[in-house]
PDB file with SEQRES, HELIX, SHEET and CRYST1 records, atoms N, CA, C and O in Angstrom:
SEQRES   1 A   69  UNK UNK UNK UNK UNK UNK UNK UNK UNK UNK UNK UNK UNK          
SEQRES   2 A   69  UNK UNK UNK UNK UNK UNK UNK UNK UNK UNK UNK UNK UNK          
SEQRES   3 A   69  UNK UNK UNK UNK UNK UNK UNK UNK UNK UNK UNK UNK UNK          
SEQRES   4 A   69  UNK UNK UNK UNK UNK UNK UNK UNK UNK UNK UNK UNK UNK          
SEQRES   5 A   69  UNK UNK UNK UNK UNK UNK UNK UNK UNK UNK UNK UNK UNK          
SEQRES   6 A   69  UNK UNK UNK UNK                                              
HELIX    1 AA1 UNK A    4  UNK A    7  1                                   4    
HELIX    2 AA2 UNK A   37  UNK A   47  1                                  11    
HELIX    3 AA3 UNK A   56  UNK A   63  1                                   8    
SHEET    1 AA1 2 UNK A  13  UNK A  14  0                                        
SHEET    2 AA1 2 UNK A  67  UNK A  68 -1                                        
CRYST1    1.000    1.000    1.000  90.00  90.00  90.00 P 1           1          
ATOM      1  N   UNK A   1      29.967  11.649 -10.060  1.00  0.00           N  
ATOM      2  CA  UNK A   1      28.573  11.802  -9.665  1.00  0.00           C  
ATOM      3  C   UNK A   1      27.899  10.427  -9.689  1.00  0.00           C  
ATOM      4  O   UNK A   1      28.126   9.631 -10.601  1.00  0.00           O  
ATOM      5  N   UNK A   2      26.942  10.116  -8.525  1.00  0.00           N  
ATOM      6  CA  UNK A   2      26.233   8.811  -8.010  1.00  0.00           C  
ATOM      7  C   UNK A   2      25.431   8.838  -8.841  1.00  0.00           C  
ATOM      8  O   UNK A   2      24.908   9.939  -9.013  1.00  0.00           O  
ATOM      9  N   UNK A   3      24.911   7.560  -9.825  1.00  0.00           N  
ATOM     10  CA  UNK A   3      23.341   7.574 -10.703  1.00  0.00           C  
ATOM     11  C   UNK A   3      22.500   7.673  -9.913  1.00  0.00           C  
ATOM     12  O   UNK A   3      21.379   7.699 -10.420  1.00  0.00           O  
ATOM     13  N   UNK A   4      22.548   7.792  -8.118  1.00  0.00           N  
ATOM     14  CA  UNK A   4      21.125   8.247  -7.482  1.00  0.00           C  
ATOM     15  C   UNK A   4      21.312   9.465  -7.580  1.00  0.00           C  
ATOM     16  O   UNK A   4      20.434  10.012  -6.912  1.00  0.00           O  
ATOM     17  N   UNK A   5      22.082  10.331  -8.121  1.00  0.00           N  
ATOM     18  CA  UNK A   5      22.234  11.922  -7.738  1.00  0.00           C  
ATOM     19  C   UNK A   5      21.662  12.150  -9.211  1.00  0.00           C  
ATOM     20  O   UNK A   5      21.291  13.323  -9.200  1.00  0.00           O  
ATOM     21  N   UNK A   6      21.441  11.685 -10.301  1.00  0.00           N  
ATOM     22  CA  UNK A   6      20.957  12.130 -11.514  1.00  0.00           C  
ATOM     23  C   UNK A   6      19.429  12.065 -11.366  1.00  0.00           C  
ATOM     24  O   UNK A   6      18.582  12.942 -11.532  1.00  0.00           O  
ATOM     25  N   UNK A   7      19.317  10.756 -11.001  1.00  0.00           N  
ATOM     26  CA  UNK A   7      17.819  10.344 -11.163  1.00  0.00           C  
ATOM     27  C   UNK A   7      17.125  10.748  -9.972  1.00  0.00           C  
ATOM     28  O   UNK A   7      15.953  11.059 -10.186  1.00  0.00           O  
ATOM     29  N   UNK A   8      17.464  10.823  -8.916  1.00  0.00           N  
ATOM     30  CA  UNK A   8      17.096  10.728  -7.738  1.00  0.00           C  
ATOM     31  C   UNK A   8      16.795   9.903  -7.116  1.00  0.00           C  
ATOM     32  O   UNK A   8      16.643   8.951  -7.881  1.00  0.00           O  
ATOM     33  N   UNK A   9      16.513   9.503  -5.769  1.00  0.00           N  
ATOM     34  CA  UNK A   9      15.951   8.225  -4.899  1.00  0.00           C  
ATOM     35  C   UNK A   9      14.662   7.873  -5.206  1.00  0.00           C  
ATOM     36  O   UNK A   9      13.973   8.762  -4.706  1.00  0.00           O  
ATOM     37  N   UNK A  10      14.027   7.164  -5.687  1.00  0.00           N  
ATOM     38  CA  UNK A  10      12.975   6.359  -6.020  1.00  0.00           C  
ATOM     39  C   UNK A  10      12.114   6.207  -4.893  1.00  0.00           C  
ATOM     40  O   UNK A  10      12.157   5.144  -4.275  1.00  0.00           O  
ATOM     41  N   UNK A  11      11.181   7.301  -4.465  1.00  0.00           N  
ATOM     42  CA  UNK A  11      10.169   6.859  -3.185  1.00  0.00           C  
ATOM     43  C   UNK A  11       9.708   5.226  -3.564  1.00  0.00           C  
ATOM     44  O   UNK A  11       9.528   4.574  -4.592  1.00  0.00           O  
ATOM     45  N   UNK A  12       9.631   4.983  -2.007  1.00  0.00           N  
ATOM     46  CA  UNK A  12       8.728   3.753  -1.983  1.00  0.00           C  
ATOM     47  C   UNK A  12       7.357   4.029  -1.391  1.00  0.00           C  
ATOM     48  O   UNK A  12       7.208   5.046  -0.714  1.00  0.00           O  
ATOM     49  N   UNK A  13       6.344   3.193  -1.599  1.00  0.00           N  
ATOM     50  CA  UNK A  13       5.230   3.098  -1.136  1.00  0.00           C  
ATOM     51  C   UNK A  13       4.817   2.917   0.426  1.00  0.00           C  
ATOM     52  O   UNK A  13       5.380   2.021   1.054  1.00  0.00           O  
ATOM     53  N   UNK A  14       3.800   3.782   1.112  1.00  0.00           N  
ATOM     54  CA  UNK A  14       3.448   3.239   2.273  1.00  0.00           C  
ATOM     55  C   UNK A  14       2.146   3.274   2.446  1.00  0.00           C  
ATOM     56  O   UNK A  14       1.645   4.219   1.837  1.00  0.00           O  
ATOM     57  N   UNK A  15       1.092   2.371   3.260  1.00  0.00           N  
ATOM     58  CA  UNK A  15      -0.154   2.468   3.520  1.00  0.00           C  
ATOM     59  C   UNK A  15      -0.277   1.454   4.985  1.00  0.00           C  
ATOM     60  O   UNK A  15       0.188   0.349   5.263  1.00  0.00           O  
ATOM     61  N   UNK A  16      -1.242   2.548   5.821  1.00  0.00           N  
ATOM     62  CA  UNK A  16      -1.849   1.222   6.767  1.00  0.00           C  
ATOM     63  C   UNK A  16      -3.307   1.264   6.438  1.00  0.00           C  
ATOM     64  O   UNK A  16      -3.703   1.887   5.453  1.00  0.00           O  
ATOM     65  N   UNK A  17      -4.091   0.639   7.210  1.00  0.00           N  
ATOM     66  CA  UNK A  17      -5.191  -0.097   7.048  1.00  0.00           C  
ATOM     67  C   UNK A  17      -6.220   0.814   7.919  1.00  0.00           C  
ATOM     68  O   UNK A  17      -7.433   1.020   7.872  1.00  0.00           O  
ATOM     69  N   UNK A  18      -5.124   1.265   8.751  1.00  0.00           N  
ATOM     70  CA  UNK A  18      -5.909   2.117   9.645  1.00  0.00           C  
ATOM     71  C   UNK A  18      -6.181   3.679   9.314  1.00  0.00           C  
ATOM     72  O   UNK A  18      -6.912   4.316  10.073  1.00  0.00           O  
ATOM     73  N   UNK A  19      -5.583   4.311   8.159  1.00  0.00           N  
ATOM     74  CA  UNK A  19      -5.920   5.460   7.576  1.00  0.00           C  
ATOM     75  C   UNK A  19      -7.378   5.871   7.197  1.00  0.00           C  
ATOM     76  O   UNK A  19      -8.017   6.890   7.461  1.00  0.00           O  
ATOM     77  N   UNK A  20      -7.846   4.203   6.154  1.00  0.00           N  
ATOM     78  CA  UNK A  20      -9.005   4.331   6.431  1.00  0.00           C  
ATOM     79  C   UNK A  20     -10.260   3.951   6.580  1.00  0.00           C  
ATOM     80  O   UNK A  20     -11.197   3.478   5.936  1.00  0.00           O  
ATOM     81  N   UNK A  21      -9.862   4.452   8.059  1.00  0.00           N  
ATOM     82  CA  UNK A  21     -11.081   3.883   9.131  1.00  0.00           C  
ATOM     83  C   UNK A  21     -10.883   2.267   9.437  1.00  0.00           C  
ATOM     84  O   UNK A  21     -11.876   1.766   9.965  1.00  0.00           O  
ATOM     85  N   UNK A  22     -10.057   1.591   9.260  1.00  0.00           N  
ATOM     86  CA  UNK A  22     -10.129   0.080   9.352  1.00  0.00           C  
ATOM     87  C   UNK A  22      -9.606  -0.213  11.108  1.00  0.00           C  
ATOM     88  O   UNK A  22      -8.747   0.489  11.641  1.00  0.00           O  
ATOM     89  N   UNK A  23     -10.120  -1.055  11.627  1.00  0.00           N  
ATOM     90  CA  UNK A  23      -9.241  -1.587  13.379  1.00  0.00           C  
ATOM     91  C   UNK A  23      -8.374  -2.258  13.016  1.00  0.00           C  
ATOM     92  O   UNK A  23      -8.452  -3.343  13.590  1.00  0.00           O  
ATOM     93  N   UNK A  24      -7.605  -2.214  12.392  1.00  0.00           N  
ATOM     94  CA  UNK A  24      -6.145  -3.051  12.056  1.00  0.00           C  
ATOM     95  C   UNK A  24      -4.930  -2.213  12.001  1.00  0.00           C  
ATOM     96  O   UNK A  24      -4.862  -1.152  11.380  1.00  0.00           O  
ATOM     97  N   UNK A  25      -4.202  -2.620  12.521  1.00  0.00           N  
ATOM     98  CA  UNK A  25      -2.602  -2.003  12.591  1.00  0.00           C  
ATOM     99  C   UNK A  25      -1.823  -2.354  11.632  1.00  0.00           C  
ATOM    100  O   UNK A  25      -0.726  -1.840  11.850  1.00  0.00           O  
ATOM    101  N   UNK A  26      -1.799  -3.293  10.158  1.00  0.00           N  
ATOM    102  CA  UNK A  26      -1.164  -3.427   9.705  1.00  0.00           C  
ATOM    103  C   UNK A  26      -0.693  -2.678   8.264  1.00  0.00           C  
ATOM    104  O   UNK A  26      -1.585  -2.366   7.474  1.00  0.00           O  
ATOM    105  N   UNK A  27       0.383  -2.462   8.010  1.00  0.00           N  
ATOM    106  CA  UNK A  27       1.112  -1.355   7.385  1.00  0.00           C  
ATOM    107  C   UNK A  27       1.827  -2.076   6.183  1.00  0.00           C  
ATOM    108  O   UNK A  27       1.987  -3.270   6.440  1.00  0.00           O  
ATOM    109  N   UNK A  28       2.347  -1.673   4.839  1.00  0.00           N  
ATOM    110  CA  UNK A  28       2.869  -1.656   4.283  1.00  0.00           C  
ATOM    111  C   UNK A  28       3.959  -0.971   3.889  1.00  0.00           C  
ATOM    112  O   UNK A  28       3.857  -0.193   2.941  1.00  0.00           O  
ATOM    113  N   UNK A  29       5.250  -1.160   4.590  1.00  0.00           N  
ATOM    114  CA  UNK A  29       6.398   0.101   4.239  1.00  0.00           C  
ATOM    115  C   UNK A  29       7.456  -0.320   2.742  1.00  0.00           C  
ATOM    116  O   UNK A  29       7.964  -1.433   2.883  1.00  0.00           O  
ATOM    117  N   UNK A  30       7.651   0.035   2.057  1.00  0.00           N  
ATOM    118  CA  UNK A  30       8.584   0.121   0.944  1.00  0.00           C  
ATOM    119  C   UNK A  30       7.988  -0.977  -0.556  1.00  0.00           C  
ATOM    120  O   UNK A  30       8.595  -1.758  -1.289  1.00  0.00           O  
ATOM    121  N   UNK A  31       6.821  -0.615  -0.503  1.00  0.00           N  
ATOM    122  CA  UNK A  31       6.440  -1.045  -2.234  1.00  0.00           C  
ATOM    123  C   UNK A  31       6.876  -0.763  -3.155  1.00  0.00           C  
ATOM    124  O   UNK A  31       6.649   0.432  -3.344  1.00  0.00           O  
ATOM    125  N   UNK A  32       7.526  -1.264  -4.065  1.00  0.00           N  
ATOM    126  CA  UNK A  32       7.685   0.159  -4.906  1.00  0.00           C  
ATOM    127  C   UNK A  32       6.914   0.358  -6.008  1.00  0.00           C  
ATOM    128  O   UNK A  32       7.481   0.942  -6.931  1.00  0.00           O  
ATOM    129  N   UNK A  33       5.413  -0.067  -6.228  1.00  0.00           N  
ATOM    130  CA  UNK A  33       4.643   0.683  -7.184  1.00  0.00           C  
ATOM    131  C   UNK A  33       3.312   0.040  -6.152  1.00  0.00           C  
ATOM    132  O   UNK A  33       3.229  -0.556  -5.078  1.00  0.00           O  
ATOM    133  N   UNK A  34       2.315   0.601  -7.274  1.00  0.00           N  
ATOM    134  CA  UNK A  34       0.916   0.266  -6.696  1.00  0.00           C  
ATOM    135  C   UNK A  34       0.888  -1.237  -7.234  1.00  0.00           C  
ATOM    136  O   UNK A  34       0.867  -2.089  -6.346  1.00  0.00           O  
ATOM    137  N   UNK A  35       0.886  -1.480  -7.943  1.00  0.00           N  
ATOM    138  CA  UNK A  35       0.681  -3.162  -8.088  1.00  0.00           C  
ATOM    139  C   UNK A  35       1.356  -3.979  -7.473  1.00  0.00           C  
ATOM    140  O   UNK A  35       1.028  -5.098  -7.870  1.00  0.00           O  
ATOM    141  N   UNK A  36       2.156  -4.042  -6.685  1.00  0.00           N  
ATOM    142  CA  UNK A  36       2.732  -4.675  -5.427  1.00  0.00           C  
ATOM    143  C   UNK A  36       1.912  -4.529  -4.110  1.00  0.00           C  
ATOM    144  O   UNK A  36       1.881  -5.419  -3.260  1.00  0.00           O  
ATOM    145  N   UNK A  37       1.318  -3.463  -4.011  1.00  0.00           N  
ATOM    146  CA  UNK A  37       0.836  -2.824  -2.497  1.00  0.00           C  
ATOM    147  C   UNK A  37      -0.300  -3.405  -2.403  1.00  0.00           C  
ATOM    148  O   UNK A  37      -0.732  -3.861  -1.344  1.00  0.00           O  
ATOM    149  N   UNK A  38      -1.024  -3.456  -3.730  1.00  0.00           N  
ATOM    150  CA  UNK A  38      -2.386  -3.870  -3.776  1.00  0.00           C  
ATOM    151  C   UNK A  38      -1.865  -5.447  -4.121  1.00  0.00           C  
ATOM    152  O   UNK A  38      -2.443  -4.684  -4.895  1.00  0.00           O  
ATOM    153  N   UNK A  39      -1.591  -6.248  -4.268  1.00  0.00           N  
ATOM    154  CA  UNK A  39      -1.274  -7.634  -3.927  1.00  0.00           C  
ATOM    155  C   UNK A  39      -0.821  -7.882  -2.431  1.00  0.00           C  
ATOM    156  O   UNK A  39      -1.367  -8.804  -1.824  1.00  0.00           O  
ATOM    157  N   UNK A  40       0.056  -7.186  -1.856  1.00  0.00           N  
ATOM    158  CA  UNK A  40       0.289  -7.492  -0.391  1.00  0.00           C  
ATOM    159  C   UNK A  40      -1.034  -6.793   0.035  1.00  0.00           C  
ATOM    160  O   UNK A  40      -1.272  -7.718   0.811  1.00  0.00           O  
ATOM    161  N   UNK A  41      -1.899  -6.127   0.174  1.00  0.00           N  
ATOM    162  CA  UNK A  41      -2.968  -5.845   0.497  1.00  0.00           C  
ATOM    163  C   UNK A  41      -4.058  -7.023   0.073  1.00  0.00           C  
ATOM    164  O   UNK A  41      -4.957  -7.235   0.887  1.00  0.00           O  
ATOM    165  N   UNK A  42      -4.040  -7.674  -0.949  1.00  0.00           N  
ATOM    166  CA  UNK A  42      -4.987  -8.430  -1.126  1.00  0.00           C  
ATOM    167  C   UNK A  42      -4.856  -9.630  -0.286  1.00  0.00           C  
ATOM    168  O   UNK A  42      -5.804 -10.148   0.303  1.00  0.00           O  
ATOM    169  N   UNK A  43      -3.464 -10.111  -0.252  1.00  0.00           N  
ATOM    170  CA  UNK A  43      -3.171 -11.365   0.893  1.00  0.00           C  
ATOM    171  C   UNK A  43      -3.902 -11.107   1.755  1.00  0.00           C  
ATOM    172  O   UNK A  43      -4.993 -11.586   2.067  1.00  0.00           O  
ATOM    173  N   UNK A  44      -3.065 -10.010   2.336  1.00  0.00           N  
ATOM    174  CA  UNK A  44      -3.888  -9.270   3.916  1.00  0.00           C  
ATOM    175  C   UNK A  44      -4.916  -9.311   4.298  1.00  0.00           C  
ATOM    176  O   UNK A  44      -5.296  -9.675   5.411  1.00  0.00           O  
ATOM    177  N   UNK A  45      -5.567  -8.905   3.337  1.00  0.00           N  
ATOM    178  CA  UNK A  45      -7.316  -9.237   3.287  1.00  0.00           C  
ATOM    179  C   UNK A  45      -8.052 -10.175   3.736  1.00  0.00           C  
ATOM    180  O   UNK A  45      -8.920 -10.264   4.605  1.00  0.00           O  
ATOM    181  N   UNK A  46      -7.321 -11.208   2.633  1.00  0.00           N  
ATOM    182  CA  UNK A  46      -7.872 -12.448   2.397  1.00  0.00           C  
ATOM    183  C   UNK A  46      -7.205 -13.441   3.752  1.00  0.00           C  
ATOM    184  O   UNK A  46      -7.814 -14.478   4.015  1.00  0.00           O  
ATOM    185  N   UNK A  47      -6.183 -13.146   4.427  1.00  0.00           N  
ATOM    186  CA  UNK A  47      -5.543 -14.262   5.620  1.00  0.00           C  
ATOM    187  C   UNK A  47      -6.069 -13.303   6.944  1.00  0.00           C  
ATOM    188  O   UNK A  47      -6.238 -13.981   7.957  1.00  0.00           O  
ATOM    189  N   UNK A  48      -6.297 -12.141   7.073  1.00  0.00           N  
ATOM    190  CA  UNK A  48      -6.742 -11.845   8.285  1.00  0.00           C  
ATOM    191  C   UNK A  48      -8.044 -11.062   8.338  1.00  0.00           C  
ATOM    192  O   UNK A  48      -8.414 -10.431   9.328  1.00  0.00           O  
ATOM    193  N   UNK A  49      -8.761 -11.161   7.098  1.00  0.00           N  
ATOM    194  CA  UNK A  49     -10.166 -10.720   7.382  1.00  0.00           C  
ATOM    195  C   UNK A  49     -10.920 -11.363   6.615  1.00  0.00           C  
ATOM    196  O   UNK A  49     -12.031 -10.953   6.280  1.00  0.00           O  
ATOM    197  N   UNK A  50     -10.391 -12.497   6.225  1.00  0.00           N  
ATOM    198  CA  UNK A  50     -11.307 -13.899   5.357  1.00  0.00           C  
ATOM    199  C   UNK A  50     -12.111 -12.725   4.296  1.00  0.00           C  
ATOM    200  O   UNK A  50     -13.246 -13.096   3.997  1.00  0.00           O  
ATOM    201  N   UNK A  51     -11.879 -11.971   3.956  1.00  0.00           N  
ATOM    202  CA  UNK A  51     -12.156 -11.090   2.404  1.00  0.00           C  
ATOM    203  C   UNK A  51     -11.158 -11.906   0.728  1.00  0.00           C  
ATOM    204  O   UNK A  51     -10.005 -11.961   0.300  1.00  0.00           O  
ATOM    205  N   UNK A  52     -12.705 -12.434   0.285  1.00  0.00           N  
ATOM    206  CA  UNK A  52     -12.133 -12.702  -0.963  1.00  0.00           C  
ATOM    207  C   UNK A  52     -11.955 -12.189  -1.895  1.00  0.00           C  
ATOM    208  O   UNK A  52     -11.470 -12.718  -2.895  1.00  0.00           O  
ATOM    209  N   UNK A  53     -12.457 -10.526  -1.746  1.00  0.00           N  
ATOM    210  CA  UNK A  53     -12.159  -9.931  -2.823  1.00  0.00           C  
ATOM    211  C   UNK A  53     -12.322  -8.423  -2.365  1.00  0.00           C  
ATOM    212  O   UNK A  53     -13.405  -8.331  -1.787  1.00  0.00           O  
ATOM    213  N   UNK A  54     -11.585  -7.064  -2.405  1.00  0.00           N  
ATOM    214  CA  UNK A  54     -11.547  -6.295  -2.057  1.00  0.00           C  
ATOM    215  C   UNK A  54     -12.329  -5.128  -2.831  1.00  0.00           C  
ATOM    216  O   UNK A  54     -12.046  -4.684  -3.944  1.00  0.00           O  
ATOM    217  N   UNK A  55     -13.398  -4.724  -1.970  1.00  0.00           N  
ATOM    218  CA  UNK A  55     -14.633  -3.781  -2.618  1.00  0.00           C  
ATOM    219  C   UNK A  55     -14.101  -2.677  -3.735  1.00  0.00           C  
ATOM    220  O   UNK A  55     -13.003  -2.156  -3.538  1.00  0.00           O  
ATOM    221  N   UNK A  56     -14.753  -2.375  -4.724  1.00  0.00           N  
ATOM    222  CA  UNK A  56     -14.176  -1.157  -5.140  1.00  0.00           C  
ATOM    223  C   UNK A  56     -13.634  -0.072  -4.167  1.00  0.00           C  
ATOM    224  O   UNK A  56     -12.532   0.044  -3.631  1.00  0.00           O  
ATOM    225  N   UNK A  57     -14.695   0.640  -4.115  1.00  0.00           N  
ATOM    226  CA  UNK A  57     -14.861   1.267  -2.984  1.00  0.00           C  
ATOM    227  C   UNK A  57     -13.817   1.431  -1.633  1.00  0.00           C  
ATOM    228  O   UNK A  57     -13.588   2.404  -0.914  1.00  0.00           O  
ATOM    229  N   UNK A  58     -13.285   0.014  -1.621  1.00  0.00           N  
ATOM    230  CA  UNK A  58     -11.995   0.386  -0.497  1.00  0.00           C  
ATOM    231  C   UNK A  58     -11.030   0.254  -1.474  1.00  0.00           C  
ATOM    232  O   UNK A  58      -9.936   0.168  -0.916  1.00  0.00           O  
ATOM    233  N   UNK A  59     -10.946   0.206  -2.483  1.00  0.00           N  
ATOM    234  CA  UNK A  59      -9.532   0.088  -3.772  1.00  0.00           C  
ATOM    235  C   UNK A  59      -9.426   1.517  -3.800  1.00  0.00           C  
ATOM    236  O   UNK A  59      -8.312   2.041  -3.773  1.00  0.00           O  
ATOM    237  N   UNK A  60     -10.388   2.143  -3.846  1.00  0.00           N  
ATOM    238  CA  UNK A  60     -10.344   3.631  -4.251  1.00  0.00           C  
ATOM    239  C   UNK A  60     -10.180   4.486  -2.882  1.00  0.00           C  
ATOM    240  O   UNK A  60      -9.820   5.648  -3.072  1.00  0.00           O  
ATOM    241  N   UNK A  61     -10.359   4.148  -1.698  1.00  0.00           N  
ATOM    242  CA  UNK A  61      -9.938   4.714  -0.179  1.00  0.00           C  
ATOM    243  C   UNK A  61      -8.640   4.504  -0.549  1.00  0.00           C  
ATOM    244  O   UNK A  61      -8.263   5.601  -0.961  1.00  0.00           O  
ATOM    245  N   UNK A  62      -7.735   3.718  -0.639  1.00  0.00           N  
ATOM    246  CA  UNK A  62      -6.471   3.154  -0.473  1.00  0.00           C  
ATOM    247  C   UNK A  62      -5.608   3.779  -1.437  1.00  0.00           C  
ATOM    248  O   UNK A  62      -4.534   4.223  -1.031  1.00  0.00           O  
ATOM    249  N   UNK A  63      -5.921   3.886  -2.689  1.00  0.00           N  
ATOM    250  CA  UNK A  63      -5.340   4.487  -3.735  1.00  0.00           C  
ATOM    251  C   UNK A  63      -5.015   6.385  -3.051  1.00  0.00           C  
ATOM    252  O   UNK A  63      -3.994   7.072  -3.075  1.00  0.00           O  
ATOM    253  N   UNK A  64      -6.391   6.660  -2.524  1.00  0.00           N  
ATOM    254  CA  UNK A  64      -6.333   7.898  -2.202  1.00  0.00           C  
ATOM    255  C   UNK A  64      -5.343   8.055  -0.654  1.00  0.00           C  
ATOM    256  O   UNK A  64      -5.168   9.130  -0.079  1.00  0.00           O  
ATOM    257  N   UNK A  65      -4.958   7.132  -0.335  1.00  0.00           N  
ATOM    258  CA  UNK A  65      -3.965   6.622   1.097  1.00  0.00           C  
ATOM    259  C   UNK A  65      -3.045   6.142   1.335  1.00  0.00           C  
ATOM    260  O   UNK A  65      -2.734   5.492   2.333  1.00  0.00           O  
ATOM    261  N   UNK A  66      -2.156   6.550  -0.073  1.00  0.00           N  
ATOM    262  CA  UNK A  66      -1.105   6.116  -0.164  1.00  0.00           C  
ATOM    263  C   UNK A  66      -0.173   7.015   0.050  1.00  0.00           C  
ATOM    264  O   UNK A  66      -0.361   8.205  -0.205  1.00  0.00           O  
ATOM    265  N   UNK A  67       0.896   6.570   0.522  1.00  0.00           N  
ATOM    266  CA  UNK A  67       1.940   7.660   0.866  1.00  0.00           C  
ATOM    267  C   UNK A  67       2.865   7.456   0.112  1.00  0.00           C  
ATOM    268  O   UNK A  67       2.647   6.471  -0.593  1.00  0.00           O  
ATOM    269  N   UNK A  68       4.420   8.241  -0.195  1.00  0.00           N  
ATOM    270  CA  UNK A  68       5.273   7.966  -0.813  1.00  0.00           C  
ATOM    271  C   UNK A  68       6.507   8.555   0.330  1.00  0.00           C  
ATOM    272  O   UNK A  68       6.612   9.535   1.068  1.00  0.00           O  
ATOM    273  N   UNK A  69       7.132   7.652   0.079  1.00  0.00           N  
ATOM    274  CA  UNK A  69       8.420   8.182   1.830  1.00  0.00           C  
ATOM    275  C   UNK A  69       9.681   7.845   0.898  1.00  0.00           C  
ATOM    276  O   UNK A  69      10.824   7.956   1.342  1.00  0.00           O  
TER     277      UNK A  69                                                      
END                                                                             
């Protein structure tokens, strides 16, 4: 028996930008926790929407927009 057959496969993380409500196409496929997603999200931010710091308010859209695949 495979140790992925005990434990199971470990979803990874997914989010785009456009879930919610944002005009951007860009996506995050295979994070594997929230503190990764929200660092590649913060780059993102900050290199293509000159955002230096990401509102509560969309921390908490995003959290609620996360997928697991």
């Amino acid at each position: 028996m495979k140790i992925m057959q005990l434990f199971g496969k470990k979803k990874k993380l997914y989010f785009s930008c456009s879930k919610i409500g944002m005009n951007c196409g860009f996506e995050v496929k295979g994070a594997s926790n929230e503190d990764e997603l929200m660092e590649i999200l913060k780059i993102h931010a900050s290199k293509a929407h000159g955002m230096t710091s990401i509102p509560q308010s969309t921390i908490d859209a995003i959290k609620s927009n996360v997928e697991k695949k």
